[in-house]
KOLGUTOR-480871 format. One line per 8 residues: number of its first residue (from 1); their letters; for each residue x, y, z of N, C-alpha, C, CB. Coordinates in pm, 1 decimal. Each point is the difference from the previous one (the first is absolute). Glycine has a CB too. Layout:
// KOLGUTOR-480871
NUM) A) X/Y/Z/X/Y/Z/X/Y/Z/X/Y/Z; ...
***
This chain:
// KOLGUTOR-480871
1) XXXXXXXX) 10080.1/-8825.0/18994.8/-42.1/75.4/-116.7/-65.6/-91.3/-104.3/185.1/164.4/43.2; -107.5/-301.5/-72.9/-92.9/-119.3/-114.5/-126.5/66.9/82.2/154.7/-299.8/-67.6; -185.2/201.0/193.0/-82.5/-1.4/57.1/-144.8/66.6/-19.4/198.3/-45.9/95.5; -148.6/179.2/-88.2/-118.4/158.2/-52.4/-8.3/33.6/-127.0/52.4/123.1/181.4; 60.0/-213.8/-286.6/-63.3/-6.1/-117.1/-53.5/-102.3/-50.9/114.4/136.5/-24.0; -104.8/-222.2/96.9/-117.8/-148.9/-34.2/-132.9/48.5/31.2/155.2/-207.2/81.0; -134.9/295.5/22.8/-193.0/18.3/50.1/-34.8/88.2/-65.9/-23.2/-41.2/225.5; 117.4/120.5/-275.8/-74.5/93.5/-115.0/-24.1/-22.0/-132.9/82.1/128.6/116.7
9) XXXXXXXX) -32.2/-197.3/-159.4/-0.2/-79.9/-101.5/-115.6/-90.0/7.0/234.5/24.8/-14.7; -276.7/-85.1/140.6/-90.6/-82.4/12.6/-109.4/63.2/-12.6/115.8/-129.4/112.4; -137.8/258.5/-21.2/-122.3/49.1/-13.1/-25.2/68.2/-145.7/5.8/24.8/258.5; 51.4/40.3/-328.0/0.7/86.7/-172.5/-64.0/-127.9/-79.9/267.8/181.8/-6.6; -201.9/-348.8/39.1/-37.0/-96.1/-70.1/-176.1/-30.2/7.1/266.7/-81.5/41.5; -298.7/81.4/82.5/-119.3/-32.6/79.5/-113.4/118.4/-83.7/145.9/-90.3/278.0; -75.8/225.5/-268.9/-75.4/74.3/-24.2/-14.8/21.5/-181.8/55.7/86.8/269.4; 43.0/-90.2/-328.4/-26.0/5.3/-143.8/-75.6/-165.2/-66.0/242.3/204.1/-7.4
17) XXXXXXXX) -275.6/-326.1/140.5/-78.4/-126.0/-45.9/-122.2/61.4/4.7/130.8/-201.1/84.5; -182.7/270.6/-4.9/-113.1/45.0/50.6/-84.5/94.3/-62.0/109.9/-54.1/164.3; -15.3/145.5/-239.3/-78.8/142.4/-53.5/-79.9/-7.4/-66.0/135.4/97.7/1.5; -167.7/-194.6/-55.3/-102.6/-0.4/-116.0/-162.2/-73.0/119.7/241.2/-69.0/-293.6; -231.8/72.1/397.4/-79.8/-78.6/73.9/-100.5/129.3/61.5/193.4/-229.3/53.5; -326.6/184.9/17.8/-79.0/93.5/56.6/49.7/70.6/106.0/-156.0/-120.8/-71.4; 157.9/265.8/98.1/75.5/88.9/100.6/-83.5/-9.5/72.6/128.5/146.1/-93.7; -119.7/-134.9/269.3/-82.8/34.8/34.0/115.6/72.4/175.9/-246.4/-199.5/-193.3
25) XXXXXXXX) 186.3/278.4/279.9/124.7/50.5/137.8/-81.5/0.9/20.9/190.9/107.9/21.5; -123.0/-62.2/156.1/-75.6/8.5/118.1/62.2/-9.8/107.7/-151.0/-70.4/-100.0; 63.7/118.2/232.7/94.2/-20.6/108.0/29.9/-95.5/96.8/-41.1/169.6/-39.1; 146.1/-220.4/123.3/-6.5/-84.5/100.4/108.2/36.8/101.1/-99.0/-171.9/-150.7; 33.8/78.0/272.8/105.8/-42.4/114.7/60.1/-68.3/35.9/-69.4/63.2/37.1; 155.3/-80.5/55.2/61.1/-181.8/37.5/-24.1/34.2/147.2/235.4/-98.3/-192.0; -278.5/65.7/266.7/33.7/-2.6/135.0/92.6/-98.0/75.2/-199.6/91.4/-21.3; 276.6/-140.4/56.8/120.0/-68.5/-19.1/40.4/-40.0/177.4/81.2/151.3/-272.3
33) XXXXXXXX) -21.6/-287.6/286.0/82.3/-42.7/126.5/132.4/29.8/-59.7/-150.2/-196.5/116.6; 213.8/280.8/-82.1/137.5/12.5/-89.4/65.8/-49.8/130.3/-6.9/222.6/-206.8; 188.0/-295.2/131.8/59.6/-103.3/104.2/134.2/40.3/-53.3/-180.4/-220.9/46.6; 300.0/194.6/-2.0/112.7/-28.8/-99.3/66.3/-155.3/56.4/61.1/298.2/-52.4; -2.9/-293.6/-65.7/139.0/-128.8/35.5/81.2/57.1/27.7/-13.6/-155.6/-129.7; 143.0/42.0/210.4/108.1/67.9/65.6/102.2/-47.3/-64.1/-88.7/32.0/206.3; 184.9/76.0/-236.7/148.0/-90.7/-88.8/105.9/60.4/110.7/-51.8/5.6/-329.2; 104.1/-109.3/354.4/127.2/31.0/97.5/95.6/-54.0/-75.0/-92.1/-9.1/228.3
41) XXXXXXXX) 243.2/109.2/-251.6/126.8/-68.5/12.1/61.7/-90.3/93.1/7.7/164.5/-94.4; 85.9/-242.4/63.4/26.3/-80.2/79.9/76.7/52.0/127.6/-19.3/-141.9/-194.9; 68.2/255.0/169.5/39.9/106.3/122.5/-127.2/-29.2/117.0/125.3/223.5/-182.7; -241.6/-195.3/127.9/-81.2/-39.6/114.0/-4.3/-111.9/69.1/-97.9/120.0/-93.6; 97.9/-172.9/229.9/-13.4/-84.3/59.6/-174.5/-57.6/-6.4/238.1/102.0/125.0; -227.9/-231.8/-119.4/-157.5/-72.0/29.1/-134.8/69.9/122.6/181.4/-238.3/-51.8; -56.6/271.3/179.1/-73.5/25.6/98.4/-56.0/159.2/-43.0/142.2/-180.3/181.9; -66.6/236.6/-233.0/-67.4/143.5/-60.6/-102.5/2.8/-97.5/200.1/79.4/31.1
49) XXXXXXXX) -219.0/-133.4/-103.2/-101.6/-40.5/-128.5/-127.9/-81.3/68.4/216.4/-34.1/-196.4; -182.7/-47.3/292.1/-136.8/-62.9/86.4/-92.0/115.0/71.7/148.3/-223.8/64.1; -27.2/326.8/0.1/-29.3/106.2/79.5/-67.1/98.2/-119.0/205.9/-39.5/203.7; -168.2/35.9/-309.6/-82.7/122.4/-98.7/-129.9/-85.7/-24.8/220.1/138.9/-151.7; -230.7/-271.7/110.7/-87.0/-65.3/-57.6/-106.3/8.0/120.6/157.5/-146.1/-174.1; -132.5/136.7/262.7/-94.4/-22.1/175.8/-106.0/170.0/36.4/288.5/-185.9/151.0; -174.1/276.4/-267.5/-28.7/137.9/59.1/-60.8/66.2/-143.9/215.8/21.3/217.6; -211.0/-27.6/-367.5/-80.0/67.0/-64.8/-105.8/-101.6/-53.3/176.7/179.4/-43.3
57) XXXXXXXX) -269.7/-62.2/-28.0/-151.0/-88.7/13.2/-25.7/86.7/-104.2/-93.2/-90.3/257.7; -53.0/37.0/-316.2/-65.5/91.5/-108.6/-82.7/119.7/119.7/-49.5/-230.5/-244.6; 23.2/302.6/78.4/-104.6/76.9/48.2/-127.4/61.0/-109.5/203.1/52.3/176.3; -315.3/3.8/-146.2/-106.1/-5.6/-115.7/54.9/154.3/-116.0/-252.5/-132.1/206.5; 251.0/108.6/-291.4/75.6/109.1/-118.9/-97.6/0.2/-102.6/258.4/-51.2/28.4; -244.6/158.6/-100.8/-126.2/8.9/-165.9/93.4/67.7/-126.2/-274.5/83.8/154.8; 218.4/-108.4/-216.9/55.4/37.8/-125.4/-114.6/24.7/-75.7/206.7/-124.9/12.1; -211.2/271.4/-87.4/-135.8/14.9/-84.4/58.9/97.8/-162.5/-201.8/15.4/285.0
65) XXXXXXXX) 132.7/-24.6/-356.4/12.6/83.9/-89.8/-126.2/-32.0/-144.5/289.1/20.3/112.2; -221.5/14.8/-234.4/-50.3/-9.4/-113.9/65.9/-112.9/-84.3/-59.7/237.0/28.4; -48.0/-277.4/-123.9/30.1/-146.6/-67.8/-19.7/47.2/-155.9/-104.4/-191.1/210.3; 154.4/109.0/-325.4/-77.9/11.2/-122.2/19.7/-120.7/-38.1/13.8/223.6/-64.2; -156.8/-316.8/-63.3/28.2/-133.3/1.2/-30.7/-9.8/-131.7/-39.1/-82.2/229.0; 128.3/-15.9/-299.9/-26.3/-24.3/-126.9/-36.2/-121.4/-15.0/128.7/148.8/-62.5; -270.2/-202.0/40.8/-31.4/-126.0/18.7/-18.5/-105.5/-119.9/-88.8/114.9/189.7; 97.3/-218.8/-279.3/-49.3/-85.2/-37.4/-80.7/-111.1/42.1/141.5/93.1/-78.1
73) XXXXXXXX) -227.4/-133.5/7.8/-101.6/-124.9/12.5/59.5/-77.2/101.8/-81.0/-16.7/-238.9; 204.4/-17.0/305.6/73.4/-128.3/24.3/99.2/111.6/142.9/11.5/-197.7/-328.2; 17.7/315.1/271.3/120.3/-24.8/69.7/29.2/170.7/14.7/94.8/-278.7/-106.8; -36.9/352.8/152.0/4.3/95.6/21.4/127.3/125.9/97.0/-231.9/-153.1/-69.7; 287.4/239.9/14.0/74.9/108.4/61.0/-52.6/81.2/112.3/81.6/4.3/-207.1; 50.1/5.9/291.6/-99.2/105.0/78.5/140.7/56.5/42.3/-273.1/-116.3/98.3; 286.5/259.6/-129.1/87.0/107.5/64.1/-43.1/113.0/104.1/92.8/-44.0/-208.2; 9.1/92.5/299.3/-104.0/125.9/74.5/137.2/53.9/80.6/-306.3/-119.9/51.5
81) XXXXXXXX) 240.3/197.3/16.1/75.8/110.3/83.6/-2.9/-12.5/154.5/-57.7/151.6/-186.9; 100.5/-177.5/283.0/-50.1/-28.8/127.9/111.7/56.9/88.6/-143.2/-213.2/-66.1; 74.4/271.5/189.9/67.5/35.1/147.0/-37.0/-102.8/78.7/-8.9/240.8/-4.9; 154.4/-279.3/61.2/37.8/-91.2/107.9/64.6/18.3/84.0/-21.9/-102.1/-106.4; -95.8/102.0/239.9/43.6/-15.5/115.0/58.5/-112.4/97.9/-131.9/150.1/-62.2; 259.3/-231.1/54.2/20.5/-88.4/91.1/87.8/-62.4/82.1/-114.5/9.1/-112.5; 166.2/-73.3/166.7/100.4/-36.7/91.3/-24.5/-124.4/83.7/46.5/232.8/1.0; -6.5/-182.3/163.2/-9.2/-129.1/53.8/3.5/56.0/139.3/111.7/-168.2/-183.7
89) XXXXXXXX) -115.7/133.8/287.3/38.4/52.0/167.4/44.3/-128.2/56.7/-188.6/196.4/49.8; 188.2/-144.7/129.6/87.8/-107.7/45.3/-103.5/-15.4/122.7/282.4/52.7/-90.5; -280.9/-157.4/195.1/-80.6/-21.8/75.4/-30.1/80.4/91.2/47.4/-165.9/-56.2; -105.4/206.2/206.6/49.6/79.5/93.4/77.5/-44.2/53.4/-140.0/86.5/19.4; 246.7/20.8/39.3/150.2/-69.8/84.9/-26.1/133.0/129.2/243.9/-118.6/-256.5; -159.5/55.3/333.7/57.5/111.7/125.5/82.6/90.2/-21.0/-14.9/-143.0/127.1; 17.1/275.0/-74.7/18.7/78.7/-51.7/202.8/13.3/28.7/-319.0/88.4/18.1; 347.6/-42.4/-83.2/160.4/-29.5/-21.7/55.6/120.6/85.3/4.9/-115.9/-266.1
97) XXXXXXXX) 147.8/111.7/326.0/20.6/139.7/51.0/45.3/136.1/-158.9/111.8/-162.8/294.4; -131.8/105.8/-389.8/77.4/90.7/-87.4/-191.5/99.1/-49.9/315.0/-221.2/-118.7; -385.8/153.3/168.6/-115.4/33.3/-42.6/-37.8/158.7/83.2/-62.8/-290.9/-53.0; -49.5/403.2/-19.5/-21.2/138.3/103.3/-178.1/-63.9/-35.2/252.2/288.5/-38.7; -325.5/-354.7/180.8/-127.4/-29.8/-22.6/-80.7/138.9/44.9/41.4/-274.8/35.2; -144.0/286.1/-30.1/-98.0/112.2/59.2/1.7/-97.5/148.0/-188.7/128.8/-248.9; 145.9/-5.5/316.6/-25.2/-41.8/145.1/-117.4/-101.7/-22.0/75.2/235.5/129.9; -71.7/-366.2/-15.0/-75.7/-91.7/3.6/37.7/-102.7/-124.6/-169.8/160.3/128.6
105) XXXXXXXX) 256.1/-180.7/-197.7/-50.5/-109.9/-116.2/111.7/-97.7/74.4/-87.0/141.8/-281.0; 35.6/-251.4/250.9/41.4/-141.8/41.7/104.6/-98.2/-96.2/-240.9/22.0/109.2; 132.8/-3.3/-246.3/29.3/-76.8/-82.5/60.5/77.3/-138.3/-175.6/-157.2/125.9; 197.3/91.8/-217.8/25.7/22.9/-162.0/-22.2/-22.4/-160.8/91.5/2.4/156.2; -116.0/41.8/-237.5/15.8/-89.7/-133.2/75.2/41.3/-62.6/-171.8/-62.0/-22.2; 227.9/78.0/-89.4/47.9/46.5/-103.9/-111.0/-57.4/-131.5/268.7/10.9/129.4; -265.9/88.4/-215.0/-81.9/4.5/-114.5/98.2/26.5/-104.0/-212.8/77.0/110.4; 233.2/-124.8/-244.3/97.1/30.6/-101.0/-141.9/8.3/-154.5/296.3/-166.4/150.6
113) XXXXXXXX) -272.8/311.3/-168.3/-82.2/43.1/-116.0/55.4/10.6/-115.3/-110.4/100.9/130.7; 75.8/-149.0/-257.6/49.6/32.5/-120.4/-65.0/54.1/-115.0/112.2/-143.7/80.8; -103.1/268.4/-125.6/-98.9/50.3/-117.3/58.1/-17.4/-118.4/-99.1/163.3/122.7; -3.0/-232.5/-200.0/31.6/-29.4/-158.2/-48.7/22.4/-109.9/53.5/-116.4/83.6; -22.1/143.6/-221.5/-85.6/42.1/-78.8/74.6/-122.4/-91.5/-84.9/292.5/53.4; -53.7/-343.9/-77.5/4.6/-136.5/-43.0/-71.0/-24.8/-177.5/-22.9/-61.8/306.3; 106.4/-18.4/-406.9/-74.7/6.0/-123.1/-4.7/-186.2/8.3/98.2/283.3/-163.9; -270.7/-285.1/130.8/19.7/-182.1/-14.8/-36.9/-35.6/-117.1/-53.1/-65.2/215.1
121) XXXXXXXX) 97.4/-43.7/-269.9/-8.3/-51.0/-151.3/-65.2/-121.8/21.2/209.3/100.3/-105.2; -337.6/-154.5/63.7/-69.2/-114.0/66.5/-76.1/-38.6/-138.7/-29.1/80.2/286.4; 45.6/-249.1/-309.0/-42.2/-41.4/-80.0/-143.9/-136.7/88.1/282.6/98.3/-180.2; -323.3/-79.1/86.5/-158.1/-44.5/65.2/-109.7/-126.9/-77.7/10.8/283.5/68.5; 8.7/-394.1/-7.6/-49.8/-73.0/-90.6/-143.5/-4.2/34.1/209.6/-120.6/-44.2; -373.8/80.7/29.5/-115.3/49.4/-3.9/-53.7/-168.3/-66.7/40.3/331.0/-28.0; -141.5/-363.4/72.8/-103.1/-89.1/32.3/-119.4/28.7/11.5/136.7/-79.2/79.8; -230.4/75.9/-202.0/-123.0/93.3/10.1/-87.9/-100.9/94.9/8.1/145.6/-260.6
129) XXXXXXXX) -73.3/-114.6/387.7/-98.9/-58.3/68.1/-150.2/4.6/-39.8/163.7/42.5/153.8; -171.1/53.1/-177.4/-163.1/46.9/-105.1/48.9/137.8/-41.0/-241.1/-116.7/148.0; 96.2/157.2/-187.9/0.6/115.3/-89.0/50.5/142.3/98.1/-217.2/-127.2/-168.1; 175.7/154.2/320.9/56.0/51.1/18.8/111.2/7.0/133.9/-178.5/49.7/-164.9; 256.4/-185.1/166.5/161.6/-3.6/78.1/61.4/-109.0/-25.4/-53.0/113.9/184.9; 149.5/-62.6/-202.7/124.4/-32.1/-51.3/104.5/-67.3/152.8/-41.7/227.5/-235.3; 123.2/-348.2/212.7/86.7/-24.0/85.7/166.3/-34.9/-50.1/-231.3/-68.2/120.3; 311.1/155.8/-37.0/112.3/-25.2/-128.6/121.4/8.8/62.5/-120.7/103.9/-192.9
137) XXXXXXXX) 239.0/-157.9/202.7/108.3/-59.1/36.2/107.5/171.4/6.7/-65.6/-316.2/-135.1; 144.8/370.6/203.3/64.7/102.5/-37.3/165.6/-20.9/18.4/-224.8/133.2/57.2; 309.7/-42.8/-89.4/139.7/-85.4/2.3/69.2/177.7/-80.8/-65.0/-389.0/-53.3; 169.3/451.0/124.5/42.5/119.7/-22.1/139.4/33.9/57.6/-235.2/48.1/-12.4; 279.6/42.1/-20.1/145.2/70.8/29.7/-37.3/99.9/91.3/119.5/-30.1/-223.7; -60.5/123.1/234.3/-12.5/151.0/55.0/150.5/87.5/34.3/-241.2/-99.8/117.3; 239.0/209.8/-164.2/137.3/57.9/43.4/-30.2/115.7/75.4/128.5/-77.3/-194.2; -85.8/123.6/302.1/-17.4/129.5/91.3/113.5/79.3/23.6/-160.4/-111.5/109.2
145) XXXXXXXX) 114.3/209.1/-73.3/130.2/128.6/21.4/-27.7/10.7/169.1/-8.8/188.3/-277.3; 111.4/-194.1/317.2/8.3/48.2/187.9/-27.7/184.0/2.2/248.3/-225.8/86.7; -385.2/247.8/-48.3/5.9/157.0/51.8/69.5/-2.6/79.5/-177.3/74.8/-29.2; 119.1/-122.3/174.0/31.2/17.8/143.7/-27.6/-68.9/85.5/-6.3/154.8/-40.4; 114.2/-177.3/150.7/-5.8/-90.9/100.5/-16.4/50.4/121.2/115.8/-123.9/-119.3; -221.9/71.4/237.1/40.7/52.9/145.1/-51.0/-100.1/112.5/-17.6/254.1/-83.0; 91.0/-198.4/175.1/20.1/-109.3/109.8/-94.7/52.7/81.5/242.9/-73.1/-9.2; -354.2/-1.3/66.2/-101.4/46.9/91.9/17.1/-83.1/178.0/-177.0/40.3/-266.3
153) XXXXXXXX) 156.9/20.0/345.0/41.1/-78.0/120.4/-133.3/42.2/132.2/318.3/15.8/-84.7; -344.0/-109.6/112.0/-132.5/13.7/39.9/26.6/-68.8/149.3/-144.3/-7.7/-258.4; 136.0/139.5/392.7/6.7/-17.6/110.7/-130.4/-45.0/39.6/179.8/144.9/17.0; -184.1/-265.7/87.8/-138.9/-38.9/84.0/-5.4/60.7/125.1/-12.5/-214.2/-94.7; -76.2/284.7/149.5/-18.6/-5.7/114.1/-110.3/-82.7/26.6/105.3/194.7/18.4; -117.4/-297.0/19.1/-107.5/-103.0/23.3/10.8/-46.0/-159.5/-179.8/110.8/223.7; 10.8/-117.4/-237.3/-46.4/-1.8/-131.0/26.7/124.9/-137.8/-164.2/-135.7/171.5; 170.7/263.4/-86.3/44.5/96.1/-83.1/95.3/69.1/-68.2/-116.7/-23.4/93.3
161) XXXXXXXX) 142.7/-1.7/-208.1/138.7/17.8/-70.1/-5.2/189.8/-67.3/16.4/-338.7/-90.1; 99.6/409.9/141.5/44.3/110.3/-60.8/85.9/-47.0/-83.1/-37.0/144.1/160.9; 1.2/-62.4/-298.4/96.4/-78.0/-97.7/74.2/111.2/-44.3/-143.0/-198.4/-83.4; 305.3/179.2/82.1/87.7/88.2/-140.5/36.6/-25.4/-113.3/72.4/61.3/126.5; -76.0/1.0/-191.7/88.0/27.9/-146.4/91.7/35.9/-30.2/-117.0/23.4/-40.2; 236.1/-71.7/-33.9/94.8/55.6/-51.3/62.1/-50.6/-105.5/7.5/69.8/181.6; 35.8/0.8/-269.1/8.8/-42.6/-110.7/162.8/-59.3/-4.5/-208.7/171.9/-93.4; 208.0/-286.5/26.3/84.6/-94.6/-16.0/138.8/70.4/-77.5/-215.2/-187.4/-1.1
169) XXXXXXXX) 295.3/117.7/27.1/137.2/70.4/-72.3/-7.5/-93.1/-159.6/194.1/52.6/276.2; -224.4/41.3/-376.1/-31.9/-77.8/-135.3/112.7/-5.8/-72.3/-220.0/67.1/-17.6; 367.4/-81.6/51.5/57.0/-1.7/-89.0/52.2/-123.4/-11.1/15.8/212.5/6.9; -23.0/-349.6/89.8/10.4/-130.6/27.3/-107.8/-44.2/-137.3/60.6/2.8/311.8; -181.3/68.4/-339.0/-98.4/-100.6/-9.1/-7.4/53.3/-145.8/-132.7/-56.0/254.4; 94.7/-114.5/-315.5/14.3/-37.7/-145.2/-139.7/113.5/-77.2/110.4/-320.9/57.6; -95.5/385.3/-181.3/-83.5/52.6/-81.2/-108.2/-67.9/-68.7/172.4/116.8/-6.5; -95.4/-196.3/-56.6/-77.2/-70.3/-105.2/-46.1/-162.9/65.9/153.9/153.2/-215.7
177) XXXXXXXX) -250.7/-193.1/199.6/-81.7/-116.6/55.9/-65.3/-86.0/-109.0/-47.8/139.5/203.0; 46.0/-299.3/-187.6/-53.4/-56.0/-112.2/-71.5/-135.8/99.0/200.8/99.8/-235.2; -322.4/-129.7/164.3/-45.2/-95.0/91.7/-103.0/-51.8/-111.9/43.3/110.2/267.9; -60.0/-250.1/-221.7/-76.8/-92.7/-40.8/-127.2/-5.2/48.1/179.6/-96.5/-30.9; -301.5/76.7/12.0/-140.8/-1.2/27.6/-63.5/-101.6/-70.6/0.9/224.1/41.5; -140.0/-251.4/11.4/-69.2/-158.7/-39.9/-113.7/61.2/117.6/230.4/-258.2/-74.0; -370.4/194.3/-41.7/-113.2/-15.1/68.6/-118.2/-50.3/-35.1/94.7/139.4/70.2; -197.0/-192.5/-12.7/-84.3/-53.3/-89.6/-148.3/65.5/-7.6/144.0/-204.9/39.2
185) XXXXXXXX) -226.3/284.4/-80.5/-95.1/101.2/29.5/-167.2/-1.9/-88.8/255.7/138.3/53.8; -314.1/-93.6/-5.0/-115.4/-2.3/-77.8/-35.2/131.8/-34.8/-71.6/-196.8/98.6; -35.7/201.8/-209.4/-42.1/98.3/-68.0/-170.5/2.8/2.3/236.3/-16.5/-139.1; -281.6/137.4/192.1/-118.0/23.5/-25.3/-87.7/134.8/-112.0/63.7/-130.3/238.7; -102.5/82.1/-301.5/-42.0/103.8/-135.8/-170.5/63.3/68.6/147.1/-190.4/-270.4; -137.5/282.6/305.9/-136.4/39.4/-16.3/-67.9/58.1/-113.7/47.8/16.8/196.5; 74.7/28.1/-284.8/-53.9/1.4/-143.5/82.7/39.3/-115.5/-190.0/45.8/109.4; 215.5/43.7/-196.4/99.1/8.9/-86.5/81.3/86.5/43.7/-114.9/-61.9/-162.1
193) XXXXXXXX) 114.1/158.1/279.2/59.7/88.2/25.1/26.8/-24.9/138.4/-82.1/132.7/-176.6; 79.9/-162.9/258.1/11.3/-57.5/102.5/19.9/-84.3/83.1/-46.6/90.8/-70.9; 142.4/-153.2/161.5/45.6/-145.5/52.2/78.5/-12.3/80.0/-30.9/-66.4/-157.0; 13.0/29.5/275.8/91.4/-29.8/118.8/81.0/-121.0/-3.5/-157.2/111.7/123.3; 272.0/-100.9/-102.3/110.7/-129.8/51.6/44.3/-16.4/152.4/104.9/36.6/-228.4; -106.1/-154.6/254.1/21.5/-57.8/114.6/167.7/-114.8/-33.4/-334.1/27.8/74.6; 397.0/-6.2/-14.5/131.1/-95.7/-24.2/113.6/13.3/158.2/-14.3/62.0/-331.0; 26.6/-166.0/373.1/78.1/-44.8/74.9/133.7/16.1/-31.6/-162.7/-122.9/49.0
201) XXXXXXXX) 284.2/155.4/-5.8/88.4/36.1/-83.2/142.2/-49.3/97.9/-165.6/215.7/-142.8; 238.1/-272.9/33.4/150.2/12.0/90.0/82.0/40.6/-21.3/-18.2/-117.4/54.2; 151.1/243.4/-29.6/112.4/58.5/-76.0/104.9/-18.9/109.0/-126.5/180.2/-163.0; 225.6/-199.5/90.7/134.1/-64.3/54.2/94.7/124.2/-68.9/-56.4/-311.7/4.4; 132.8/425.8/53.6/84.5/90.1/-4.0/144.9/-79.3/-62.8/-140.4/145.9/209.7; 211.8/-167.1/-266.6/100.3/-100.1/-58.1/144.0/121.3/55.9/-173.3/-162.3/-273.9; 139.9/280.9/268.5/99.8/98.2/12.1/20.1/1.3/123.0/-44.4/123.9/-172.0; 147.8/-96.3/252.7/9.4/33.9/139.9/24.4/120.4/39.0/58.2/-184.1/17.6
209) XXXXXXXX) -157.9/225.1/119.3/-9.6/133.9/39.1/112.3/36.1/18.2/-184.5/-6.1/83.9; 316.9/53.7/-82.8/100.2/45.6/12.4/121.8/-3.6/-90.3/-107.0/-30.2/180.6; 216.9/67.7/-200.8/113.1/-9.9/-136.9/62.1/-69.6/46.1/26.8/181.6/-106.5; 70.4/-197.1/252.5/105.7/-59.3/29.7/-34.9/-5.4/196.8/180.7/101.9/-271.0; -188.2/-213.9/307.0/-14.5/19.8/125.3/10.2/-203.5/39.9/-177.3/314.0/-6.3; 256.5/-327.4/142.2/-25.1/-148.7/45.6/-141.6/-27.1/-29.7/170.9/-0.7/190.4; -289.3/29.4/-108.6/-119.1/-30.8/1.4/-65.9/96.3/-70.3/22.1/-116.5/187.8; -82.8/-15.2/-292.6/-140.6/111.7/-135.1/-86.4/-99.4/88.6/73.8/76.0/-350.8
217) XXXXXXXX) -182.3/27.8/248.1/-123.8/-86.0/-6.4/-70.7/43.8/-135.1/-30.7/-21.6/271.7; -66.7/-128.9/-355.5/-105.9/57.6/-63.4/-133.4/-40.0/52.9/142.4/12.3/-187.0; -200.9/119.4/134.8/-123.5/-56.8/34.5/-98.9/-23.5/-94.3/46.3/91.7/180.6; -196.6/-164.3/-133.8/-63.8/-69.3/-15.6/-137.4/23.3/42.0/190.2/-103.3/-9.5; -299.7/106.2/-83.4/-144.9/17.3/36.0/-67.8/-70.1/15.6/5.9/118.9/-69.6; -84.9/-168.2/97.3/-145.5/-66.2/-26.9/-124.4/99.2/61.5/117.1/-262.1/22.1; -233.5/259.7/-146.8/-90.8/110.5/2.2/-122.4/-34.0/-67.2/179.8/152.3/7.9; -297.9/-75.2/-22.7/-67.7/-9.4/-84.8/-70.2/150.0/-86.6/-9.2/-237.0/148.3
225) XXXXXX) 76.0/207.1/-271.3/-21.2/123.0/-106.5/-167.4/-12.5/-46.1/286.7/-9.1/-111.1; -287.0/138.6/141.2/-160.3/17.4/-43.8/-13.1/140.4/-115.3/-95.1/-102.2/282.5; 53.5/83.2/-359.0/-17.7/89.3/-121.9/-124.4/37.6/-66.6/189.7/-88.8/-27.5; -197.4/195.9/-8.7/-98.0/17.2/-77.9/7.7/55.3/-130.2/-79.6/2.3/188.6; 25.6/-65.5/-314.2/8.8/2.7/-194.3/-86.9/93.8/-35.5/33.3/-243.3/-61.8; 15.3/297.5/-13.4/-63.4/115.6/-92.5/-2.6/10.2/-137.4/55.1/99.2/161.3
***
């Protein structure tokens, strides 16, 4: 609870430095390698944690929404609204006897989906290059609410995967989410009303997907956010 009132506190601070600065929103994406880390209790054995580490993997995830930015000469706010799609899967494996495949499939994945509605608080430092782009250092919070989770499982027959859905049992899995972000991005002005951003981005989930369980995980992005100023 400190915790979610430091970041709120942080962001009200960020945003009442800012107000008096030029407004300007707009929209963007992240397209994202989303990954997690693994936290095992010590209940877990080594050889089990090698065996998880050997078997989940990233997978490609996005996150898009609306931004608003309060900028100064030097330095600058940026708040917004965003849906997030992301998670992680596991390699292909053989198919298990507890498994019901379609006729013909060989192989397996598992897919683990997570939907989020995400608020980020991002402070922005700026380096004028010429008159029109800007290059500038970024560094932010973010807090999210858990909509919904589901487990996707994707049979091969050969090359061809039938995939299911089902939605995850959500009462394991944590609500509230807080994560750290950093990136370094450029700015292009085509004129006073108009301007695309380009930024490389990294966010690190600090919260763990679940309340109480031997094995969490958080996860972890790397992406590149592309935006467009208004």
């Amino acid at each position: 609870m400190k915790r979610l009132l430091f970041l709120l506190g942080g962001m009200l601070f960020c945003f009442s430095l800012f107000s008096q600065a030029e407004f300007k929103w707009g929209l963007e994406v992240y397209p994202n390698y989303s990954h997690r880390r693994l936290i095992a209790q010590t209940t877990i054995s080594n050889s089990e944690i090698r065996e998880l580490e050997a078997m989940e993997v990233g997978r490609f995830s996005y996150t898009g929404g609306l931004f608003a930015q309060w900028r100064g000469q030097r330095a600058g706010f940026q708040a917004g609204l965003r849906f997030m799609d992301t998670g992680y899967r596991t390699v292909r494996t053989n198919l298990s006897p507890d498994d019901f495949p379609p006729p013909g499939a060989e192989q397996k994945r598992d897919i683990y989906q997570n939907f989020n509605l995400e608020i980020p608080a991002e402070l922005q430092f700026y380096h004028e290059l010429n008159e029109k782009n800007d290059f500038f250092f970024m560094i932010g919070l973010s807090l999210a609410y858990n909509l919904a989770n589901y487990h996707k499982t994707a049979f091969y027959t050969g090359e061809t995967p039938e995939v299911r859905r089902e939605k995850a049992d959500n009462d394991n899995f944590a609500r509230i989410h807080y994560s750290f972000q950093s990136g370094m991005g450029w700015e292009h002005h085509f004129n006073e009303g108009f301007a695309i951003v380009v930024q490389p981005t990294f966010q690190f989930w600090m919260s763990s997907l679940l309340k109480e369980t031997d094995i969490n995980r958080n996860l972890y992005s790397v992406g590149l956010r592309l935006g467009v100023k208004l």
